[in-house]
C-alpha positions in Angstrom: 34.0 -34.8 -9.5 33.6 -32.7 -12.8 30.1 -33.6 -13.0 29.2 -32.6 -9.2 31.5 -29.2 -9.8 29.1 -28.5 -13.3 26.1 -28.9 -11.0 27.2 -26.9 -8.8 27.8 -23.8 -10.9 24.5 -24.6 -12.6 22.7 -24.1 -9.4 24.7 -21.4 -8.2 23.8 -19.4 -11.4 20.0 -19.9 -11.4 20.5 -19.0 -7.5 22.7 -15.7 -7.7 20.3 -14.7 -11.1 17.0 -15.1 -8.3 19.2 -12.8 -5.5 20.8 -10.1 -7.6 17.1 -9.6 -9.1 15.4 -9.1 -5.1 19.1 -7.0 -4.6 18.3 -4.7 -7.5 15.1 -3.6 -6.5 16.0 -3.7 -2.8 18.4 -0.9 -3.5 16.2 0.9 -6.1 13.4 1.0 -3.2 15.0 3.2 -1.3 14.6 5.8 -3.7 11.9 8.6 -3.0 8.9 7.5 -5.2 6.8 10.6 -6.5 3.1 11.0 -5.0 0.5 12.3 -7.9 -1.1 15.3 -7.5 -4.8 16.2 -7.6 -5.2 18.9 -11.2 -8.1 20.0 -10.2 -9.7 18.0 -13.3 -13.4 17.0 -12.4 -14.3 14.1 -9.8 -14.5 10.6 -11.8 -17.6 8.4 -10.9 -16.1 5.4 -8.9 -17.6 1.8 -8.5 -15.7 0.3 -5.5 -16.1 -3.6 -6.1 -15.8 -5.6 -2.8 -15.8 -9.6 -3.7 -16.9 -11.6 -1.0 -16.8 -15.1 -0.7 -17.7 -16.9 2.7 -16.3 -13.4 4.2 -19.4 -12.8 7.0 -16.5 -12.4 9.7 -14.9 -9.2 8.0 -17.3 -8.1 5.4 -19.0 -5.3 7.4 -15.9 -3.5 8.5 -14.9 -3.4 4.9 -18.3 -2.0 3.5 -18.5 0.5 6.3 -14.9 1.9 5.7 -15.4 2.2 1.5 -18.8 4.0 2.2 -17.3 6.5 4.9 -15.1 8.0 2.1 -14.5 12.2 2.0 -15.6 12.1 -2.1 -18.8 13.3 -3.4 -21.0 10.9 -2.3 -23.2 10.9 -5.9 -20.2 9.9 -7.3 -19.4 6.4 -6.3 -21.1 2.6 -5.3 -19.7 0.6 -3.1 -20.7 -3.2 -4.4 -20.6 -6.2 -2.2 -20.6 -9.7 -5.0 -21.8 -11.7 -2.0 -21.4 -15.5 -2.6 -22.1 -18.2 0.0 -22.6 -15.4 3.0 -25.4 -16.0 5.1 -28.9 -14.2 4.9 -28.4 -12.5 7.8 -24.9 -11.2 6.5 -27.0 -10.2 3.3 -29.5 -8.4 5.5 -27.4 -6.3 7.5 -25.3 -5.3 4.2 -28.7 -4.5 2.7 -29.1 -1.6 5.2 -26.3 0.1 3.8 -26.2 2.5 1.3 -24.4 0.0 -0.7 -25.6 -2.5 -4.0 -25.8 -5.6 -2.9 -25.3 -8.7 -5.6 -25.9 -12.0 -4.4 -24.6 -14.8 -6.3 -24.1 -18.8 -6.0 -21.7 -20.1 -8.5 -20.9 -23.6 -8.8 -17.4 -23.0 -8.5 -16.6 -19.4 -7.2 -13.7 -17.6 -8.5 -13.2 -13.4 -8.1 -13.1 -12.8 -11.7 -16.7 -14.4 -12.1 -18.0 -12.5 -9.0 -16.0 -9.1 -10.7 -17.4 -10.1 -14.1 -21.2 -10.6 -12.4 -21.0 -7.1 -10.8 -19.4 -5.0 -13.6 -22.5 -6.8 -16.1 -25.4 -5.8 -13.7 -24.1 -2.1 -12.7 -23.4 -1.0 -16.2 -20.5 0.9 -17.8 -21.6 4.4 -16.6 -18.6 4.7 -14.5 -14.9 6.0 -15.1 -13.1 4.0 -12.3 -13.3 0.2 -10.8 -11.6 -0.3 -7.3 -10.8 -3.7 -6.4 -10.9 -4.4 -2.6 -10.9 -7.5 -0.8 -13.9 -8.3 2.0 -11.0 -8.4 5.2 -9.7 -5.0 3.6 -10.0 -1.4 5.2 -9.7 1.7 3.6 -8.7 5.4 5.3 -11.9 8.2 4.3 -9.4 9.9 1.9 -8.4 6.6 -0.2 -11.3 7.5 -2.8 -9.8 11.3 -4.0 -6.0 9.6 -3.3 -7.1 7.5 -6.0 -8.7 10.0 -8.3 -5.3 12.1 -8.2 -3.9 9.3 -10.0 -6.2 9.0 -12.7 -5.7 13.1 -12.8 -1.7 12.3 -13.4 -3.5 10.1 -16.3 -2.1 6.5 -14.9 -4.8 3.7 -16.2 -3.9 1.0 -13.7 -2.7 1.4 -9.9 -2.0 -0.6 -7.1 -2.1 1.2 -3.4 0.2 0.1 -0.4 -1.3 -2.6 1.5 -0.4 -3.2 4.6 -1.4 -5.4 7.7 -4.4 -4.7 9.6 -3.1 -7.3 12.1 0.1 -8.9 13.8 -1.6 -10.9 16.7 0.3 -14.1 16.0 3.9 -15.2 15.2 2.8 -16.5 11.5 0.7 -12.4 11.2 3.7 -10.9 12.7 5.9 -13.1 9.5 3.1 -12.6 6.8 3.5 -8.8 7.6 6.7 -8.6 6.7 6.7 -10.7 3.5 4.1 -8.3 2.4 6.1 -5.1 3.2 9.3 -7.0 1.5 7.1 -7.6 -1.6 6.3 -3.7 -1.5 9.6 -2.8 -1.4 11.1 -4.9 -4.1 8.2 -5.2 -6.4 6.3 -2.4 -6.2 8.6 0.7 -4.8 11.6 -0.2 -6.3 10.0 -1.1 -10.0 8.2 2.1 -9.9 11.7 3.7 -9.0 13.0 2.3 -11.8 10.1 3.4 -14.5 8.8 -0.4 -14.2 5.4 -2.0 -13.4 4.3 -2.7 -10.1 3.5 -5.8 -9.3 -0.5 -6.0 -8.6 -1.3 -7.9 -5.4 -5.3 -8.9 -5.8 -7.0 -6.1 -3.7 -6.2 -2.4 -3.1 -6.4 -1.9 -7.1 -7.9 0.8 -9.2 -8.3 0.7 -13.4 -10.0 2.7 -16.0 -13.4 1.3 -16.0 -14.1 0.4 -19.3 -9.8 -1.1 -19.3 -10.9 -3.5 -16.6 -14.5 -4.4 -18.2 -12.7 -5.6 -21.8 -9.7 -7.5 -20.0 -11.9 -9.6 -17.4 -13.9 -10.8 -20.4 -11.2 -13.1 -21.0 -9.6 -13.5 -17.4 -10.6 -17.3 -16.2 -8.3 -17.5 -12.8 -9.0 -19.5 -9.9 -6.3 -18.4 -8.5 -3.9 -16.1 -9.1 -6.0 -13.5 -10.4 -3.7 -10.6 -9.8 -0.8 -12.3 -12.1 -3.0 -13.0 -15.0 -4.5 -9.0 -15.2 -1.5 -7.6 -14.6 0.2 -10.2 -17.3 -2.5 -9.3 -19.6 -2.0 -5.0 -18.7 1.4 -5.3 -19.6 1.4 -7.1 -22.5 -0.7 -4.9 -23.9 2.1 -2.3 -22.5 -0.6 -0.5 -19.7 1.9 0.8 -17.1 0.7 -0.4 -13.5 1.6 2.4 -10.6 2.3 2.2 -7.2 0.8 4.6 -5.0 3.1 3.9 -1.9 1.2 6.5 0.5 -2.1 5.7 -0.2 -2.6 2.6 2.6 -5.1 -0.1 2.4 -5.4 -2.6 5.7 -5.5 -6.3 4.9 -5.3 -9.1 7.7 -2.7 -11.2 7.6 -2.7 -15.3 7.9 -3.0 -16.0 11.6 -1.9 -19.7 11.5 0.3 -22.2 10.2 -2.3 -23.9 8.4 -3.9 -20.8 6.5 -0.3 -19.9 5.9 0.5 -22.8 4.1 -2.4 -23.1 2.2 -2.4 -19.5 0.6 1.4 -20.4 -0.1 0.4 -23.3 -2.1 -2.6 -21.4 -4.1 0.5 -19.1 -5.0 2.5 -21.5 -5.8 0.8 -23.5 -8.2 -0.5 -20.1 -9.8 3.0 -18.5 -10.1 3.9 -22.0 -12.1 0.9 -22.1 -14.0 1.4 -18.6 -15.5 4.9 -18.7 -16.1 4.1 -22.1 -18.5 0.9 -19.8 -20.2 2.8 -16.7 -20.7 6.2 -18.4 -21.2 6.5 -18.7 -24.9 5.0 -15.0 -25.3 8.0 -13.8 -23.7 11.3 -13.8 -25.8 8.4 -12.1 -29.1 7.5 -9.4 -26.5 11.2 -8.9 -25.4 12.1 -8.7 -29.4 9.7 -5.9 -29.6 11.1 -3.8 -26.1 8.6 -4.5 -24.1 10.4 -5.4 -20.7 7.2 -4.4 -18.8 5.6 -7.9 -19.9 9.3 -10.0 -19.7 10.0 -8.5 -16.2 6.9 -9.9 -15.5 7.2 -13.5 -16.8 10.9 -13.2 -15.1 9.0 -12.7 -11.6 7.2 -15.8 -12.2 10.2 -17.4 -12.7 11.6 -16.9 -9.0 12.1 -19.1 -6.6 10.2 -18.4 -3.0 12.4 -16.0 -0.7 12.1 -18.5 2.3 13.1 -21.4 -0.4 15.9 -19.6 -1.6 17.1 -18.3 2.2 16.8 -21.8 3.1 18.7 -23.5 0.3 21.3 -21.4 0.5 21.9 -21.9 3.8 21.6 -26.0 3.3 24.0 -26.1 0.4 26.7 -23.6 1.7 26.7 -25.4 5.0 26.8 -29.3 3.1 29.4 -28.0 0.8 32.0 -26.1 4.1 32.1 -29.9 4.8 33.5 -31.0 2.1 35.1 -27.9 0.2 35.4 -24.6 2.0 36.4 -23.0 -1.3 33.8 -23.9 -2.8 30.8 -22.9 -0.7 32.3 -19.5 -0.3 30.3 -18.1 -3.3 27.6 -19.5 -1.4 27.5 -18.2 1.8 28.2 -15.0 -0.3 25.0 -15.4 -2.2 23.1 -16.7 1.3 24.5 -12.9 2.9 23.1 -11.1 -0.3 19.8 -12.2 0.0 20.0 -11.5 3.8 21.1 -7.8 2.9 18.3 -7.7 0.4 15.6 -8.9 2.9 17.4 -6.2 5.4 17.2 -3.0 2.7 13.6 -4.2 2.3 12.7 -4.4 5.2 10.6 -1.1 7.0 12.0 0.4 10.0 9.0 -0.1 11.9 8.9 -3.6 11.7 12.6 -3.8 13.6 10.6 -4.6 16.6 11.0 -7.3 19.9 7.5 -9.0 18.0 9.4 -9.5 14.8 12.6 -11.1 16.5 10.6 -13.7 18.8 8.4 -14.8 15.4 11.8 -15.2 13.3 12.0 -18.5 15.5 9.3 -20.0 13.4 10.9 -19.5 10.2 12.5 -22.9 9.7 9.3 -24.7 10.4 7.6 -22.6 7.5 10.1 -23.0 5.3 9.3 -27.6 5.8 5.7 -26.0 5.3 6.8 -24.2 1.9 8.9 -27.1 0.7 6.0 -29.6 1.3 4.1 -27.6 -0.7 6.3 -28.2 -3.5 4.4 -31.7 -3.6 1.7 -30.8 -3.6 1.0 -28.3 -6.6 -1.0 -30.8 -9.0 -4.4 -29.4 -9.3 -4.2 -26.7 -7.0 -4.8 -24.0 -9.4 -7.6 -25.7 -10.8 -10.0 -25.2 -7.4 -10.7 -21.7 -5.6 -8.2 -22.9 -2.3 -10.3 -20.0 0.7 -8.2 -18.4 3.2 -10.2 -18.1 6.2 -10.5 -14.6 7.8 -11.8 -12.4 10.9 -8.6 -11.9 13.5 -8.7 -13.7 17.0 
């Protein structure tokens, strides 16, 4: 009975760390966060870099939105890395006013294709922009972004939001995304911390991005290994929460659960690479990098919603006392997900594709099993909305 009552508590504690963490920054992000300001300094020269892998379905929306950009034109590329896309794909890109890079690597990953690029355009530019292929960008992105290189920020990550909520499993990946912008981006920059970089909608210093790719090998979980590597060398990451960038959500149960597992297993991997780097970099004050490894450390909202509710209801049976702290815990991370959540997305749609929930979270806890070598091959999400 001791033994199962020191489990407990154990459990409880890693639990209630994970949901006073997403409560924290729930809170913080509904602080106002400030917007920079254009100086007047000169325009920056821009090279936007689209990967594209297997992208023919979305590519040309994409290319089309980065080029129709209000920003001197003579000062910025839009370049498509297009690997595996067909020749007719490559043809109808090659009509743009765009640089087109074909490439065919054995095994593709975005840091080779971003590496590629950045080798064959040269270093006569002052900013890289990292967009995905399904992503869509508003004409005034481009001088949004320049005004916060002006405010002399080296490393920002825009607001992306969803292009699409056609489906119950859009309509659910939609809101994880806006709950991630809330706690990890909106309420870290309200709090004079990092944002958390998401993989597209991303702008650097040129030369900043050029030296850390060198040594970036991800094959998945690009994002957490550059903005590892940006704060451990103590670059502050911003979040630009007005300036938008469209990006289609998973459609299907399927997708859903694969691009869970490809997090999964590269959230694990880079807690165990960065782990040991993190009580020498706390020693020397930098929380930027710790908060960092921390967020690697946390367990899946849908796991830890779900667990709760599994172990406070087992435990009523048994030992109401008990599973009070529990259900306590299970109504915190509620009230987090609530304060996260956008006003906009309180909708009819949102309620009717809450019913799916406990299906994905047997999807996400299968996927538990099935981490081994998933970070070691490029796992493609699918894209182009039905």
């Amino acid at each position: 009975m001791i033994a199962l009552t020191v489990i407990d508590y154990i459990f409880f504690t890693i639990f209630a760390a994970n949901v006073l963490y997403l409560l924290l920054f729930a809170v913080l992000s509904l602080l106002k966060v400030p917007t920079p300001k254009a100086s007047g300094k000169p325009w920056r020269r821009m090279a936007v870099l689209i990967p594209a892998y297997r992208e023919d379905g979305v590519i040309m929306e994409c290319a089309r939105s980065a080029i129709a950009q209000q920003y001197p034109r003579d000062l910025f590329d839009v370049v498509v890395i297009s690997d595996k896309m067909t020749d007719d794909t490559n043809r109808r890109l090659s009509r743009l006013p765009l640089r087109l890079i074909v490439v065919n690597f054995e095994k593709s990953t975005k840091a080779k294709a971003l590496n590629k690029a950045m080798a064959e355009i040269g270093d006569q530019y002052d900013v890289a922009i990292i967009l995905d292929a399904d992503n869509v960008i508003k004409p005034s992105f481009l001088t949004e972004i320049n005004a916060a290189f002006d405010a002399g920020y080296h490393a920002v990550q825009a607001h992306r939001t969803a292009k699409n909520m056609n489906t119950d499993i859009a309509t659910l990946d939609a809101l994880s995304e806006e709950i991630n912008n809330s706690i990890f981006r909106k309420g870290h920059a309200a709090a004079g911390l990092s944002a958390a970089l998401i993989g597209s909608g991303m702008a650097f210093t040129y030369r900043l991005l050029e030296d850390l790719l060198g040594g970036i090998n991800a094959v998945g979980g690009f994002d957490r290994e550059l903005e590892l590597s940006l704060t451990y060398h103590r670059i502050h990451i911003t979040y630009l929460q007005n300036t938008t960038v469209l990006d289609e959500k998973v459609q299907y149960s399927k997708n859903f659960s694969n691009q869970r597992r490809r997090w999964l297993s590269a959230q694990w991997h880079y807690f165990t690479t960065f782990a040991l780097d993190f009580f020498p970099q706390l020693f020397k004050g930098n929380i930027d990098f710790c908060d960092k490894v921390f967020q690697n450390m946390l367990i899946p909202r849908l796991i830890l919603i779900g667990m709760c509710l599994i172990v406070a209801t087992t435990i009523s049976f048994f030992n109401l006392a008990a599973a009070i702290k529990w259900w306590a815990i299970l109504a915190a991370t509620l009230l987090a997900m609530l304060l996260a959540t956008p006003r906009k997305l309180y909708t009819a749609r949102l309620a009717k594709a809450l019913v799916k929930l406990p299906w994905l979270f047997l999807l996400f806890t299968a996927n538990i099993f099935k981490l081994r070598n998933a970070n070691r091959s490029f796992i493609h999400t699918p894209h182009g909305i039905k």
